[in-house]
C-alpha positions as CSV (number, residue, x, y, z in Angstrom):
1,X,19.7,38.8,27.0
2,X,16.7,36.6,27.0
3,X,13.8,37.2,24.7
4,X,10.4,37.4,26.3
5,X,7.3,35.8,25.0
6,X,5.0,38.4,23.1
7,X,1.6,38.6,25.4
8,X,-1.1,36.1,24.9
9,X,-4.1,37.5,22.6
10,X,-7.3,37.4,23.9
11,X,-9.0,36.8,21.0
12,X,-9.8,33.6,18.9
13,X,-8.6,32.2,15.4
14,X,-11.4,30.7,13.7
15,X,-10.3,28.1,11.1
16,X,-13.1,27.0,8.5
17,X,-11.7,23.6,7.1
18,X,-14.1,21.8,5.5
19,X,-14.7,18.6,4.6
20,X,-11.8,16.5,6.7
21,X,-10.8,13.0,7.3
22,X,-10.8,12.5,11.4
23,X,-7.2,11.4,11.7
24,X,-6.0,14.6,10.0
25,X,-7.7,16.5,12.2
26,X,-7.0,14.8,15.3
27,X,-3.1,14.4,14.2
28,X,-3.1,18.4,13.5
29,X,-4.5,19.2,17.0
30,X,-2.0,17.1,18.4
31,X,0.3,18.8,16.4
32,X,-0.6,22.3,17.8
33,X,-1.0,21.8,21.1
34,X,2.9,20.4,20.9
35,X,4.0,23.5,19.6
36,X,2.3,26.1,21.1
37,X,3.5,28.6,23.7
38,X,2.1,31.1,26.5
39,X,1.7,33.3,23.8
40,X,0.0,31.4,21.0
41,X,-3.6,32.5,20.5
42,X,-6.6,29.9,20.6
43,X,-8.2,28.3,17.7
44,X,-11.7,27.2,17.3
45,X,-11.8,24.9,14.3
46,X,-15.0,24.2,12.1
47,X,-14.9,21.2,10.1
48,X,-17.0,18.3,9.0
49,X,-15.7,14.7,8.9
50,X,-16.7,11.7,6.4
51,X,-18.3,8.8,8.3
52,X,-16.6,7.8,10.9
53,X,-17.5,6.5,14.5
54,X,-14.7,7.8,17.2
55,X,-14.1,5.9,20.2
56,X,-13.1,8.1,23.6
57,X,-11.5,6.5,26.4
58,X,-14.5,5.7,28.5
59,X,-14.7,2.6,25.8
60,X,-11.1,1.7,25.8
61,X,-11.6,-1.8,26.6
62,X,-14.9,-2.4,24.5
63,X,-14.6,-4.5,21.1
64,X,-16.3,-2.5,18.6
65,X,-16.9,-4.0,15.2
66,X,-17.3,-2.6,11.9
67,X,-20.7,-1.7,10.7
68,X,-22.5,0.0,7.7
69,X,-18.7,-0.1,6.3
70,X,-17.3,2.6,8.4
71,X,-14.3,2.5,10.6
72,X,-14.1,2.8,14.0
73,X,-10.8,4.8,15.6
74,X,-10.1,5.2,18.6
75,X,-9.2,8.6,20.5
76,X,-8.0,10.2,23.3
77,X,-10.7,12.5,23.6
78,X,-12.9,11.5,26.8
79,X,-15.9,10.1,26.7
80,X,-17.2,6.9,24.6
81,X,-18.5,6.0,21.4
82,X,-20.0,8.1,18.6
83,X,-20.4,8.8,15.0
84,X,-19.6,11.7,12.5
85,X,-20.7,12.2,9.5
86,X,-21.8,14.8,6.6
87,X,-24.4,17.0,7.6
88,X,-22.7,17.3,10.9
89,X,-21.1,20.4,11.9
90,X,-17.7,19.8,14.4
91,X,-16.4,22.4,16.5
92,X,-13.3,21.9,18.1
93,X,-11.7,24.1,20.4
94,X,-7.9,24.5,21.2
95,X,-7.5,26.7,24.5
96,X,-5.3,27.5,27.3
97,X,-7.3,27.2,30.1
98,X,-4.3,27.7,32.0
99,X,-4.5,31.5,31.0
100,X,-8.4,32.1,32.3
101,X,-7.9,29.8,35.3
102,X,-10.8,27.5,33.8
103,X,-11.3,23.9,34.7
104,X,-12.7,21.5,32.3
105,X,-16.3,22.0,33.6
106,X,-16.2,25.2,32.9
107,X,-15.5,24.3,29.5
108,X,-18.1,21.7,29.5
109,X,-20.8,24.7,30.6
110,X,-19.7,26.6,27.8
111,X,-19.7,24.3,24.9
112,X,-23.5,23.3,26.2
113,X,-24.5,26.9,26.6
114,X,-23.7,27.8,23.2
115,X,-25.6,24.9,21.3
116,X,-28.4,25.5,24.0
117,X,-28.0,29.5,23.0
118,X,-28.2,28.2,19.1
119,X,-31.0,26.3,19.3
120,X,-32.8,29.1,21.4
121,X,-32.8,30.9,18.1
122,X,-35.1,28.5,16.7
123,X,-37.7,27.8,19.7
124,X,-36.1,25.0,20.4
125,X,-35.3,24.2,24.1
126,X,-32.5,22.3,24.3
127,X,-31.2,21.0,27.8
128,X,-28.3,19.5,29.7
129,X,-28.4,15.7,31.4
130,X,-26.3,15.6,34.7
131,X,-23.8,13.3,34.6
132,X,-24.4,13.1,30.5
133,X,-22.4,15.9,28.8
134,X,-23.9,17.2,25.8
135,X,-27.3,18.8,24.7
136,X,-30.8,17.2,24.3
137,X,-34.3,17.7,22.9
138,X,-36.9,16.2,24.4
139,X,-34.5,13.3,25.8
140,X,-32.6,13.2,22.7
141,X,-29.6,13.6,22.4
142,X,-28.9,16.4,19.3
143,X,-24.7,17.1,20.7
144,X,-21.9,14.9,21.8
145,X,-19.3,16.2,23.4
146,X,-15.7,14.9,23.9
147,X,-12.9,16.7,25.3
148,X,-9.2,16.4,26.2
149,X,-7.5,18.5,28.4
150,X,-3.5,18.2,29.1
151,X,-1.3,20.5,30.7
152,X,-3.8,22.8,30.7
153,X,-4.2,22.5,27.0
154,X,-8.0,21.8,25.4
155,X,-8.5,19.6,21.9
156,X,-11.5,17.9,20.8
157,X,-14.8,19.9,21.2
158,X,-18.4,18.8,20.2
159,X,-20.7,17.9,17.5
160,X,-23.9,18.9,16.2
161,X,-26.2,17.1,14.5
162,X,-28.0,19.1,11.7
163,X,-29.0,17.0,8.6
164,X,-27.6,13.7,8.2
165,X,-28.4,9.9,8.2
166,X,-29.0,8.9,11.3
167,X,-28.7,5.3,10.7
168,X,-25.1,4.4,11.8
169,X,-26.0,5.4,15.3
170,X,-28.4,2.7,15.3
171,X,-25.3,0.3,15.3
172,X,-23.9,2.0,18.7
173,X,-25.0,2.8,22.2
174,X,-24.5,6.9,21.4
175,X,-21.8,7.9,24.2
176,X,-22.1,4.4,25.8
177,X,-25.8,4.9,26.7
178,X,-27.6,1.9,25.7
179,X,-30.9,2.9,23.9
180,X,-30.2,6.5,23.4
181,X,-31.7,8.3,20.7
182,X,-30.7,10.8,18.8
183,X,-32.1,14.1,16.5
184,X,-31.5,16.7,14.4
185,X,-32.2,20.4,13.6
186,X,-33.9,19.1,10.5
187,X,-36.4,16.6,12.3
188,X,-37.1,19.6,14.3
189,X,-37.9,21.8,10.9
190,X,-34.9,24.1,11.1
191,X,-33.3,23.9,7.8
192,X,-29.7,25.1,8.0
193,X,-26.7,25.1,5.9
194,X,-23.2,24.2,7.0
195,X,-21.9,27.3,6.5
196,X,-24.6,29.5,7.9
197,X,-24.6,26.5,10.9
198,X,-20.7,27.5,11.5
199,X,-21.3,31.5,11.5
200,X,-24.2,31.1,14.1
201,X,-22.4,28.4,15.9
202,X,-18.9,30.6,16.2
203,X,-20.5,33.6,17.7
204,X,-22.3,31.2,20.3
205,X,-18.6,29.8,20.8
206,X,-17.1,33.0,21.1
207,X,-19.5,34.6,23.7
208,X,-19.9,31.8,26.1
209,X,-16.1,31.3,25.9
210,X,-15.4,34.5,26.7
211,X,-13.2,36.0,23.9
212,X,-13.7,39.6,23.0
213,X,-13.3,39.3,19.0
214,X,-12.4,36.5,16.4
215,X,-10.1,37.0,13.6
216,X,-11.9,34.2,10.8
217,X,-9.2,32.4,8.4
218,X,-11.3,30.8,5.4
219,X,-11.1,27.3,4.1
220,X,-7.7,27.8,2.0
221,X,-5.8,27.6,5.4
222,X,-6.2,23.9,5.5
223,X,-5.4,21.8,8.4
224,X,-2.2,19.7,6.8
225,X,-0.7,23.3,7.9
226,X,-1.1,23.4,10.7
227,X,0.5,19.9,11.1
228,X,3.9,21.4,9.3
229,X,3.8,24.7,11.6
């Protein structure tokens, strides 16, 4: 007799990880999508990441070299080169899109819409650039967004820039856009904390995304778990 597969969920597990190194994180998303089945429920992870500057595989064959003393590591997440760093909040997003019939500009839209939906909160208009995924004030760029889809599988997400130094950008061309600038919600006098960023940020996530509820797992879960599961 041969088991069936329990139905998928159509809700999301929210993981809130912390503070975590990039190639933990990236190595544990790997990890998931490996062993997940038709039945395994998404994940939306929040997380921030020491500094760090990430290169997608738009600048696969670009020489990057060191600056301000923080690596460079290249991804498989699309897109090019940008930098992470406290005062950052990351969102990354493990999905099925297989399950919802979604394409990866769907995804795109969705990711957008909820930092656009965010910043709506605060007055702030924030806007799309075709042909330039992320979201931008006033022609700067406040979120990067880098994705990865495979077999229908999502990893990666985005990033939002909240209160951090914004210095080490200086040393790249943000998301291979040569003189690109960059902001904050604190250069636009929101003052928010990472955690009270992540709650606002989630329900954004979870609305545009299209999930009925969440189910939120605190920090204790941490992500070398989900590496051993």
């Amino acid at each position: 007799m041969i088991s069936e597969l329990p139905p998928p969920s159509d809700d999301v597990v929210v993981r809130d990880l912390g503070h975590v190194e990039y190639l933990e994180s990236w190595r544990a998303m790997q990890s998931f999508n490996q062993h997940r089945d038709p039945s395994t429920t998404d994940e939306l992870w929040l997380l921030t990441h020491p500094p760090v500057y990430t290169v997608g595989l738009k600048g696969k064959d670009r020489t990057f070299v060191s600056a301000h003393g923080i690596p460079f590591v290249r991804s498989d997440r699309g897109g090019d080169v940008t930098y992470h760093g406290p005062g950052q909040i990351i969102a990354y997003i493990l999905m099925d899109l297989r399950r919802r019939s979604w394409g990866i500009k769907q995804l795109v839209h969705a990711l957008e819409q909820s930092v656009i939906d965010l910043l709506a909160q605060h007055d702030i208009a924030g806007a799309r650039c075709p042909g330039a995924p992320g979201v931008y004030v006033g022609g700067r760029k406040i979120s990067a967004l880098g994705l990865r889809v495979s077999r229908g599988l999502s990893s990666h997400g985005l990033a939002l820039n909240m209160d951090m130094d914004l210095e080490p950008f200086s040393a790249i061309d943000p998301c291979g856009y040569p003189g690109l600038e960059v902001t904050q919600l604190s250069a636009l006098g929101v003052s928010m904390g990472v955690e009270h960023a992540a709650e606002s940020l989630t329900e954004h996530l979870r609305q545009n995304l299209a999930y009925p509820t969440s189910r939120r797992i605190e920090r204790l879960v941490r992500v070398k778990e989900q590496t051993a599961s």
